[in-house]
C-alpha positions in Angstrom: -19.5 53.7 141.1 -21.0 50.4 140.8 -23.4 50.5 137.7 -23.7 52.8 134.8 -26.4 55.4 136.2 -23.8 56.6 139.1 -21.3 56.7 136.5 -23.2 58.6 134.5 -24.7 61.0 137.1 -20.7 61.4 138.0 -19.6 62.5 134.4 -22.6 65.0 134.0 -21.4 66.9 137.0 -18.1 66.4 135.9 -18.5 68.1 133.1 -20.2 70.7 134.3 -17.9 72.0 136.5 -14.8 71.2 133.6 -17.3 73.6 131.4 -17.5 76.2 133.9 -13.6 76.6 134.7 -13.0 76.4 131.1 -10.8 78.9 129.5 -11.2 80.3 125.8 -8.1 78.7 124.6 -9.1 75.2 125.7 -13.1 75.6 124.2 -11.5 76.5 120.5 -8.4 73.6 121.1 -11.5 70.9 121.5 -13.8 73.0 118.7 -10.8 72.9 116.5 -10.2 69.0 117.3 -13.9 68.3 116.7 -14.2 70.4 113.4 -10.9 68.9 111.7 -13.1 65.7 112.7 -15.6 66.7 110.7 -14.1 68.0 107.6 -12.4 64.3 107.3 -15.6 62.7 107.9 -17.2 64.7 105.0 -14.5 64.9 102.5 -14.5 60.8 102.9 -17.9 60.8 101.9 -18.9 59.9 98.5 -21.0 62.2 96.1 -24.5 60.9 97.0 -23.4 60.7 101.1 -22.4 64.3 100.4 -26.0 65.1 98.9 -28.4 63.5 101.6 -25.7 65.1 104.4 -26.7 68.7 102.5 -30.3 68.1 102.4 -29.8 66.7 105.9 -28.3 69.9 107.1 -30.8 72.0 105.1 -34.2 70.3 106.8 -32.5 71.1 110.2 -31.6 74.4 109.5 -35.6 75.2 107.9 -37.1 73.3 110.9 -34.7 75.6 113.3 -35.6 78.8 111.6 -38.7 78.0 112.0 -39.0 77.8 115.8 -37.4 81.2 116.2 -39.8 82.5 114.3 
């Protein structure tokens, strides 16, 4: 691997096939781990951070809804 684009181009199918022999318990151990993540990131937040993060979250779910329709 001797630039970034092979390694790239590795990791993707890498992943893939780390995705495809994944078992349930290891998806919700790395959901689990990325949610606690979360949570801290948000309750660190301050009021106002916490507001435009809602609204945030909100749009996105309105613009989502929308393309189901």
């Amino acid at each position: 691997m001797k630039n970034k684009q092979d390694r790239n181009a590795y990791m993707k199918e890498y992943m893939k096939k780390y995705r495809a022999t994944m078992n349930e318990y290891t998806y919700k151990k790395i959901r689990e781990r990325e949610n606690h993540h979360l949570r801290m990131k948000y309750h660190a937040m301050s009021q106002e951070e916490k507001n435009a993060y809602y609204q945030k979250i909100v749009l996105y779910k309105k613009k989502k809804s929308f393309i189901n329709e």
